[in-house]
C-alpha positions as a Markdown table, in Angstrom:
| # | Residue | x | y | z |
|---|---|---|---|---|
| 1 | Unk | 217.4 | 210.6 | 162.8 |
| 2 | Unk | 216.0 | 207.6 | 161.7 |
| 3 | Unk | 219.3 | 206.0 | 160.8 |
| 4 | Unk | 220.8 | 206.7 | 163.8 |
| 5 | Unk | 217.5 | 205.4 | 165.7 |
| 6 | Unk | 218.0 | 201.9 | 164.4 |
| 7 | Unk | 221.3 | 201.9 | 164.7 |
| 8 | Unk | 221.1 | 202.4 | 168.4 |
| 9 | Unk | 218.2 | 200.1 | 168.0 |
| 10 | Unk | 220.8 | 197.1 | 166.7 |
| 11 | Unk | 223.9 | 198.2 | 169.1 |
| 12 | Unk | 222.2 | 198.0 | 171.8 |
| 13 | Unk | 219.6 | 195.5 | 171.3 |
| 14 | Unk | 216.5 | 197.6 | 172.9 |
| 15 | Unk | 213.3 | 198.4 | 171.1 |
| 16 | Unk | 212.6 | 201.1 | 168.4 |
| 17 | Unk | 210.8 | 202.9 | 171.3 |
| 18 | Unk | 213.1 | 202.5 | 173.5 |
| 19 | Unk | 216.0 | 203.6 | 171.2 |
| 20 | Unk | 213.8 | 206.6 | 170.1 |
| 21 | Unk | 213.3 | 207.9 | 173.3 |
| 22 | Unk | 217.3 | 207.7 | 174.2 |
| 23 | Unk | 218.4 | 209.6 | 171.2 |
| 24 | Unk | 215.9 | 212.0 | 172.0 |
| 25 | Unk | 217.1 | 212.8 | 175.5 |
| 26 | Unk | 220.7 | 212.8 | 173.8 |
| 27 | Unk | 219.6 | 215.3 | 171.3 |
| 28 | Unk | 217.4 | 217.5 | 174.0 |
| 29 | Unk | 220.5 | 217.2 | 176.3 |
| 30 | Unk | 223.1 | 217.8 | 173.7 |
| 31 | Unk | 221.2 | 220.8 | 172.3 |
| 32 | Unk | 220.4 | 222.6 | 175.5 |
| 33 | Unk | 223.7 | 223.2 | 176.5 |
| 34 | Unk | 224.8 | 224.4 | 172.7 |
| 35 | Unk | 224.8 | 228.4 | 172.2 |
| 36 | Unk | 221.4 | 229.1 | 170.2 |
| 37 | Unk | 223.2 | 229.5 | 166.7 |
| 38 | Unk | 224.6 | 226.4 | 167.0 |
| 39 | Unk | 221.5 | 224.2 | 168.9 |
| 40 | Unk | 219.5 | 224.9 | 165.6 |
| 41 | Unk | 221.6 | 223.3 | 163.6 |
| 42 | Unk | 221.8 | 220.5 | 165.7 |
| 43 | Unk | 218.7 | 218.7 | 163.9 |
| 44 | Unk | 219.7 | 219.8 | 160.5 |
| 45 | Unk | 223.2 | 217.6 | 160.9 |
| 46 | Unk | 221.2 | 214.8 | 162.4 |
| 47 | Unk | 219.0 | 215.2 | 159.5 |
| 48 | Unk | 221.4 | 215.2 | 156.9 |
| 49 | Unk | 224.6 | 213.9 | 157.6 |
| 50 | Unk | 224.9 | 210.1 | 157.3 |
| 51 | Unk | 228.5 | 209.6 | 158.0 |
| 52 | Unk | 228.5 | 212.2 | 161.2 |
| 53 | Unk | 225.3 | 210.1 | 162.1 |
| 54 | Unk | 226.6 | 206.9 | 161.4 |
| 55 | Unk | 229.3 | 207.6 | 164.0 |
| 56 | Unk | 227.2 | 209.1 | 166.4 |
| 57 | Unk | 225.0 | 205.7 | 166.2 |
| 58 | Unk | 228.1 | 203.8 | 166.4 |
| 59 | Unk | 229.6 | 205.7 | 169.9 |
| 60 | Unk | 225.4 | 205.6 | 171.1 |
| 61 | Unk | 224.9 | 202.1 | 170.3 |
| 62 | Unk | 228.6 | 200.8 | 171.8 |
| 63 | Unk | 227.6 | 203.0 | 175.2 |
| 64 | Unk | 223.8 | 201.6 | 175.4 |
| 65 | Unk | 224.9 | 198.4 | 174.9 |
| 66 | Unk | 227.1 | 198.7 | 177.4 |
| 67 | Unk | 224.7 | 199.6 | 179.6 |
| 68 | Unk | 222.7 | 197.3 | 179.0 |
| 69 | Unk | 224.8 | 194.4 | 179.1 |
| 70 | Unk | 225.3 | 195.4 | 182.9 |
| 71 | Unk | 221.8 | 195.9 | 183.6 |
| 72 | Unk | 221.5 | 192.3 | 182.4 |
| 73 | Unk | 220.4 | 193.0 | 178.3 |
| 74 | Unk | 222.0 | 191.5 | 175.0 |
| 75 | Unk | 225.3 | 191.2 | 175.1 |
| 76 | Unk | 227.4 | 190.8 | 171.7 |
């Protein structure tokens, strides 16, 4: 989760914190509406799954930046 922490970190040009907390929500989100056999696994692919993760940073990071580019942040 770490990777995919920074990347959203550098995409989106917010803070470590700030970034943590986002991917977090995702996650929670994302895993609450998963059927319990497959919300387990959730942190497990996370964990251990670079390229799945690298994408998922990629699609996180391109969607906060957005965001924050409206809401007056970095913009690339």
């Amino acid at each position: 989760m770490d990777e995919l922490i920074k990347q959203v970190t550098e995409k989106a040009g917010i803070s470590e914190a700030q970034a943590r907390s986002a991917v977090e929500t995702v996650m929670g989100f994302i895993k609450d509406r998963l059927p319990e056999p497959i919300a387990g696994q959730v942190d497990t692919l996370i964990g251990g799954a670079g390229g799945v993760v690298g994408g998922l940073a990629n699609t996180a990071g391109d969607v906060l930046g957005g965001l924050g580019g409206m809401l007056g942040g970095k913009k690339d």
